[in-house]
N, C-alpha and C positions, 0 to 999 in steps of 0.2 A: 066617548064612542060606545054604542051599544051594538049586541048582536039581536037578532032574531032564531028561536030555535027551528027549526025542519027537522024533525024525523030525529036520525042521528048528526044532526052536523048544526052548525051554528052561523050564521050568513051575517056577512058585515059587510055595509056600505064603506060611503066616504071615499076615502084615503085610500083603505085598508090593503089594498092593491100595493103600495108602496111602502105604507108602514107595516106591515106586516109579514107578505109574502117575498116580495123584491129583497126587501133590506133583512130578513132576520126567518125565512124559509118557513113562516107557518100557514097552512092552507093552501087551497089550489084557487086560480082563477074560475070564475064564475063568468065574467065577460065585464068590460069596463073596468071597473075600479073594484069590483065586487068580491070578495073573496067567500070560500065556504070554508070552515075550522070543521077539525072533527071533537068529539065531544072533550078529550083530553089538553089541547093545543088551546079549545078554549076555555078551560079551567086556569092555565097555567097565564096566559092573559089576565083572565080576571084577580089572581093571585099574582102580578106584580102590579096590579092598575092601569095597565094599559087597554084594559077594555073594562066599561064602569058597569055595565049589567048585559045579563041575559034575559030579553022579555022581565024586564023588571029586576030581575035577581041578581042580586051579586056573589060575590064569593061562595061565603058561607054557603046562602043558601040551593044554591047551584049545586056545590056538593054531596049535601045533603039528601038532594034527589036524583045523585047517579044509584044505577045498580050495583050490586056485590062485586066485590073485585076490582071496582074503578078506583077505589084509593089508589089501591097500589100499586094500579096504571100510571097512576098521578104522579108518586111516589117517586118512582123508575124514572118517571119524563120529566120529572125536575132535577133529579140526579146527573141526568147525562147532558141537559140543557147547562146546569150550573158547571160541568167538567168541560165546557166547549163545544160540543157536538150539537151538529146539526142531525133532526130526527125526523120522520113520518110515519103514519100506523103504516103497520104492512096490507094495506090491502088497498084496490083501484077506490076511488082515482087518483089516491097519493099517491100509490109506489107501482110503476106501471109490470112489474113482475111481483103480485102477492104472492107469501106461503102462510103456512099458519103459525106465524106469528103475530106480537104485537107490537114492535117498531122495525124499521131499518134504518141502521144509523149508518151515516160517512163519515169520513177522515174528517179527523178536524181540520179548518178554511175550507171544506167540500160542501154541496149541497146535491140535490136529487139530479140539480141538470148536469154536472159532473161522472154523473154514472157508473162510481165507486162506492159498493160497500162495504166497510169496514163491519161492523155486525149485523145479524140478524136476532132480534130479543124477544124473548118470552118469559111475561112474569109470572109468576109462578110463590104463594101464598104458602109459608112455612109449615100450613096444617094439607095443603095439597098431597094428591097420592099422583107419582109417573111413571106410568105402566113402560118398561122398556123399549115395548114396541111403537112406544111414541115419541122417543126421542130422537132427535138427527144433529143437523150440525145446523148449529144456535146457539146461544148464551142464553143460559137461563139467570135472570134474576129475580132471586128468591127475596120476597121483603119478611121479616121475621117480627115476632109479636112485639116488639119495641119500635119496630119501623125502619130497622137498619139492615141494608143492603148488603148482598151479597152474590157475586158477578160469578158463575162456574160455566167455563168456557166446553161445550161439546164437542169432539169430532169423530168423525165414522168411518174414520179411514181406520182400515188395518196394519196391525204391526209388522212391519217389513224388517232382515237382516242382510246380513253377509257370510254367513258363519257355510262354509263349507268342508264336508268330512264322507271321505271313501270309507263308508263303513266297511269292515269282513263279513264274512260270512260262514255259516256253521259254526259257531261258538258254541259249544256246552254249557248248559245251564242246570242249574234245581233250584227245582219250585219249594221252599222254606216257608212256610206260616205266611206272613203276609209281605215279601220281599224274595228276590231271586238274586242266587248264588253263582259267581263265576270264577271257575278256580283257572289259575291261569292264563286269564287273559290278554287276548292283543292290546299292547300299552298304548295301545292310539284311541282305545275306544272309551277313555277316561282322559288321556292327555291330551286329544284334539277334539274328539266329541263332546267330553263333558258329560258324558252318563254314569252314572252310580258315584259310589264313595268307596274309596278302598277301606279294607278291611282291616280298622286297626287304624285308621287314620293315613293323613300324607306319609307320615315317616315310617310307614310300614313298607315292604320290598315288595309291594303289590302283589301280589300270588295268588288274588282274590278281588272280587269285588262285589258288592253290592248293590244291586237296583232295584230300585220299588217297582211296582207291581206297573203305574203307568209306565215307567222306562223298558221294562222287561216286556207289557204287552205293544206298543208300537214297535219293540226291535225285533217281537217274535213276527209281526206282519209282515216287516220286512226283508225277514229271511237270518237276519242276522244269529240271532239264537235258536238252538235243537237244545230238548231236556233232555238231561238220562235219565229219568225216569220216566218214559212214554207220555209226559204230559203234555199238554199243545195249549194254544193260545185259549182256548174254551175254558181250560181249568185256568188257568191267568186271570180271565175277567169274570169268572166264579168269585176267585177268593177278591179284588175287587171289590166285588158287589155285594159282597157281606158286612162290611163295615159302611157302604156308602150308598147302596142300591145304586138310583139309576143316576147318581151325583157322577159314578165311577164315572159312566159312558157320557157324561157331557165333557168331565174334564181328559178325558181321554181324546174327545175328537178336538180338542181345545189345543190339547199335547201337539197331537198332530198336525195342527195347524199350523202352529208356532215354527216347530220344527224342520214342515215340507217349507216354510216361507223364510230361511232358516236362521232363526232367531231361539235361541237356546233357553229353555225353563228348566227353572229347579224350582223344590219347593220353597214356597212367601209362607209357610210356617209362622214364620219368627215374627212375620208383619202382620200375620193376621189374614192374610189372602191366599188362594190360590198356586202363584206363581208369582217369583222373581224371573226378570227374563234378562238377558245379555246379546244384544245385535252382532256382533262379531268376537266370537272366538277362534283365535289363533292354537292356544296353548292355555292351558289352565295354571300357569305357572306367571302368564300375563293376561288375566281377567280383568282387572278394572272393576270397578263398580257395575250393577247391575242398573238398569233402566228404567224398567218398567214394573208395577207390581199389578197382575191379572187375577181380579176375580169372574170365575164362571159361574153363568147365572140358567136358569130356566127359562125359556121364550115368555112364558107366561111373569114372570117377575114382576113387581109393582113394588120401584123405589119409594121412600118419603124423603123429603128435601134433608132432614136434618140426617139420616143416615147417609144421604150420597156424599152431603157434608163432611162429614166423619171421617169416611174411606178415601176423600179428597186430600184433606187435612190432615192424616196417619203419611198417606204415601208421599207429601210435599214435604214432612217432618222428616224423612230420609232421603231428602232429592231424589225422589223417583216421582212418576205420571201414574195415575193408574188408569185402569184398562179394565175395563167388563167385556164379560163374550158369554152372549146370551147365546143358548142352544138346544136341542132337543135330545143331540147329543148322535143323531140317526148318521148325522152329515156333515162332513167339517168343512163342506164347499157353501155352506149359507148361514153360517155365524155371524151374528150380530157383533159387530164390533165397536165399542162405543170408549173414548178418550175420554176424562173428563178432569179439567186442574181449576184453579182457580184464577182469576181474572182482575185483573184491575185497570181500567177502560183509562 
């Protein structure tokens, strides 16, 4: 069986209507028996033999004269063909809702007329740059300089808790070098809230406490802390932004976020990130594991695969997800929130 080329797409008589799209979901009809491939669907034909040339070419050289990037389009579409899935490029007249990607795949037994998709994929070239404000919810599969795949699942939803706490109000504070001092504090604002570190550790009779400069600046917003030293939240995100500039003010409205949705951060220090987070705190006495590890990024940020990789693969190595929250830092009401683990289809 041969195809003929058009444009982008590859048109096959005969059968092909039956062999091809009916029985095994590749291409759309044409009319009759006719089917149209798109330039991938008929690669991967020609690479088992079920179709013996393109206007004369086979295999080889068929491949030969795609554009950059088609490998490993190819790549991808033989991966998820040989794991069972049925696939189409994402765009009309295969998949009657495109985005920009480059397949949507269904459940395995499913096909396009089922109207279930299990992913949405975009492949994506281990030397590639991914400006954050480009990603959404998709699977990127990344093909690396050996050829071997690897599935990182996307999602854009934000972090949501349960963690509720009547904070006080009027606490005394001083402002200390780069962390705020609280002598005497309400034991509820470390035992159910989860803010600062006592002084001296757990086994110390509390009579103090500790919290960094982002804890002390959202509690000062909120009313919860007065200095005695006439300082206000101004000097707070002074000393801040001495050590971080304007790093301070993205993870601060990041804090915030976290917190107003209420889902508790401390600092991911020890991981390498941002924040560890915890979805419901009761009592610090019964924490559990933390969840999630949040780095905060810059609107402007431009990942590379093998780094997202990385922060992927660090935070899965301690059963947590991690989490980026891209920001400008101005507004914690339109934070980019982006999920992202690893996938195996």
């Amino acid at each position: 069986m041969n195809g003929d080329l058009r444009g982008d797409e590859v048109h096959v008589g005969g059968d092909a209507r039956q062999r091809f799209h009916d029985a095994r979901g590749y291409g759309y009809p044409l009319g009759g028996n006719d089917v149209a491939l798109s330039l991938v669907e008929a690669a991967h034909l020609l690479f088992r033999g079920d179709l013996d040339d393109v206007d004369g070419k086979r295999f080889r050289a068929f491949l030969a004269d795609r554009e950059a990037g088609f490998t490993a389009r190819f790549l991808v579409y033989v991966d998820l063909r040989d794991r069972g899935f049925y696939l189409v490029p994402d765009r009309e007249p295969w998949w009657h809702e495109p985005g920009d990607g480059d397949f949507v795949v269904f459940p395995r037994g499913n096909t396009r007329r089922d109207g279930v998709v299990k992913h949405r994929v975009r492949v994506v070239d281990e030397r590639a740059t991914l400006p954050v404000g480009e990603l959404g919810d998709e699977v990127l599969a990344v093909v690396d300089e050996e050829s071997e795949i690897t599935y990182l699942d996307v999602d854009s939803e934000a972090p949501d808790g349960d963690t509720e706490f009547d904070q006080p109000a009027g606490v005394e504070a001083v402002l200390l070098d780069d962390r705020v001092l609280v002598w005497g504090p309400p034991s509820r604002l470390h035992e159910s809230g989860f803010y600062g570190q006592p002084l001296g550790g757990r086994a110390a009779d509390h009579d103090a406490l500790q919290l960094s400069l982002l804890e002390a600046a959202y509690l000062t917003a909120e009313g919860v802390l007065s200095f005695e030293d006439d300082a206000d939240i101004e000097d707070v995100l002074a000393r801040g932004r001495v050590g971080e500039g304007e790093h301070f003010d993205r993870r601060l409205a990041v804090y915030r976020a976290l917190r107003d949705a209420g889902v508790v951060p401390k600092t991911g220090f020890k991981f390498g990130a941002d924040f560890r987070t915890y979805s419901g705190v009761e009592s610090v006495d019964d924490l559990g594991h933390s969840e999630l590890l949040v780095r905060v990024l810059d609107t402007d940020h431009v990942f590379s695969p093998r780094d997202l990789s990385l922060d992927v693969r660090l935070a899965h190595g301690v059963r947590k997800r991690m989490v980026f929250a891209a920001t400008d830092g101005t507004d914690d009401t339109t934070i980019r929130w982006l999920s992202v683990s690893r996938l195996t289809p």
